[in-house]
N, C-alpha and C positions, 0 to 999 in steps of 0.2 A: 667741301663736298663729302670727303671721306666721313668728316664729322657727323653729318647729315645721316648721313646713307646710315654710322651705327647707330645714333638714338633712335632713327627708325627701327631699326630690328631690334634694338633692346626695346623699346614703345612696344614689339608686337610680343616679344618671348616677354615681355613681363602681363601681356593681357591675356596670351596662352597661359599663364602658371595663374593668373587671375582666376581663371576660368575653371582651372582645374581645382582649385582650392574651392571654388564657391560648388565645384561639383561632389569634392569631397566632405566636405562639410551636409550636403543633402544627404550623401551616399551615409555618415555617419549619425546623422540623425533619425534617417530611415530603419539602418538597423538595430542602432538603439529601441527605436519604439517596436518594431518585429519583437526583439527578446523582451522589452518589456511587457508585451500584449503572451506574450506565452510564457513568460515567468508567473504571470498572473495568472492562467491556465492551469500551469503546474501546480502552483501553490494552492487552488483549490481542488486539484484532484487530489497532493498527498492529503492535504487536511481532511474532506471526505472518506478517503482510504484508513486513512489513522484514527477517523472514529465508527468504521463499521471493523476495526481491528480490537476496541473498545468493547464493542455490543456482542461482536462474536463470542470475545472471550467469556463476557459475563453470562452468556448465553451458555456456554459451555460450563461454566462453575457450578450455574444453579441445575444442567441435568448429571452432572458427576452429584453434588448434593445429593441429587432425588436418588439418584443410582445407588447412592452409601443406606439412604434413607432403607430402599426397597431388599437391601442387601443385608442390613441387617432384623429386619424385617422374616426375611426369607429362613437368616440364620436362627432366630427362636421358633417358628414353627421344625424346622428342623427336629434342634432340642425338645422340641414338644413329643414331636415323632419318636425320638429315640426314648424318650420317659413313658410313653403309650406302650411303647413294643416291650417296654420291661414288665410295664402291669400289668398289660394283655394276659401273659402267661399264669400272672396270679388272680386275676378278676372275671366280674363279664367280661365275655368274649366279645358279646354283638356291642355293646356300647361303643366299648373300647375301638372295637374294628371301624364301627360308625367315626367316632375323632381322628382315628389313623387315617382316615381314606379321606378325611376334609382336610388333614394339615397336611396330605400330600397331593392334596389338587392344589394348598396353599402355595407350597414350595415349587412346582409344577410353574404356578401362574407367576409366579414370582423373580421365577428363571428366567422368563419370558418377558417379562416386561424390564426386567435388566439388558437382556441382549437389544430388546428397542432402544433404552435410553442411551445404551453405550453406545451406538449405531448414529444416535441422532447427534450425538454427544462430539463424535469425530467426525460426522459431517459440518459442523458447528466451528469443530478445530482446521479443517479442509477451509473451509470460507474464510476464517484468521488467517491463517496463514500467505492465503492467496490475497486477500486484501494489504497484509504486513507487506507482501512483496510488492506489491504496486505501489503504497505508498514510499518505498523505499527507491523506486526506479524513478516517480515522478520527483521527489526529494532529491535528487542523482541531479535531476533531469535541473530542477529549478537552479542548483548552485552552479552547474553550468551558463545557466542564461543572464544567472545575476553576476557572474564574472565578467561575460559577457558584457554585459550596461554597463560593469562598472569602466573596460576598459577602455570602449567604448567613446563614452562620456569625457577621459582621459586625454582620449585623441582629438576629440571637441577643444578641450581647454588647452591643451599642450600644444595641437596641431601637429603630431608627432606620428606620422602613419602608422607606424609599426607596433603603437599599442591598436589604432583599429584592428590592423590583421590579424593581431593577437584575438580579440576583443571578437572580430565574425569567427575564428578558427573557434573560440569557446562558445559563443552562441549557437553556430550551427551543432556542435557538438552535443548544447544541449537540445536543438531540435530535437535530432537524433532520436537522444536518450527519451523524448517525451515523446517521441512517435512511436521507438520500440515497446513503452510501456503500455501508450493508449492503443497500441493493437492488440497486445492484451487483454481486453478489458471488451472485445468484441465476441 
């Protein structure tokens, strides 16, 4: 009877640890596919971010360019100016004053459209940068999630809890990091 009485309880604590195992195994396949479904997320917001980090910059080379272009541009009428004001003194007056007063509307306009392009130039650099840093937080964000799966997956084949724990502590982690960046981005 004694007999009886324990394969009954062991009958019931091995359909408890049954139970639990088949609830754990949902529970780690569950979160496996959470971090997968947001690894994927992550991986195209840095990739997105890492080619508007691309276009900014080149966007930023070609008005530094034009900047050097109008820059040196500015600096021959300059030179022009200072070669006028020398002849002024030995020539016509009115001609000469007529060139003088155009190549320093030149230099004038030239100044001007230098402070725009440098203007546009580090608003260009403002948007790289802030794009670099996103793609670098969701980057953050993804090696967290894909640790995540991997340990995850670990605890699927091993049955070994204590890589899942491992495995949601770096997942949620990379939640985290992927929420703190995409509130950024608002």
């Amino acid at each position: 009877m004694e007999k009886e009485t324990e394969l009954t309880t062991e009958k019931k604590a091995d359909k408890q640890v049954n139970k639990w195992t088949e609830k754990i195994n949902v529970l780690v396949a569950a979160s496996t596919l959470l971090f997968a479904v947001c690894a994927t997320l992550a991986s195209f917001k840095a990739a997105g971010y890492g080619n508007q980090v691309v276009l900014a910059q080149n966007q930023a080379s070609n008005l530094w360019a034009y900047y050097q272009a109008k820059s040196i541009k500015e600096t021959l009428y300059k030179q022009q100016t200072e070669v006028l004001e020398l002849v002024q003194a030995a020539a016509e007056k009115e001609k000469v004053e007529k060139l003088l007063e155009n190549y320093k509307k030149e230099v004038t306009r030239y100044d001007q459209e230098q402070k725009d392009i440098s203007n546009q130039a580090k608003e260009l650099e403002k948007k790289r940068d802030f794009a670099q840093e996103l793609n670098a937080g969701f980057g953050q964000s993804l090696i967290f999630l894909q640790l995540g799966i991997l340990l995850s997956s670990m605890a699927a084949i091993s049955k070994y809890l204590y890589y899942w724990y491992a495995g949601v502590a770096l997942g949620l982690a990379g939640i985290v990091a992927f929420m703190m960046t995409f509130i950024k981005t608002l």
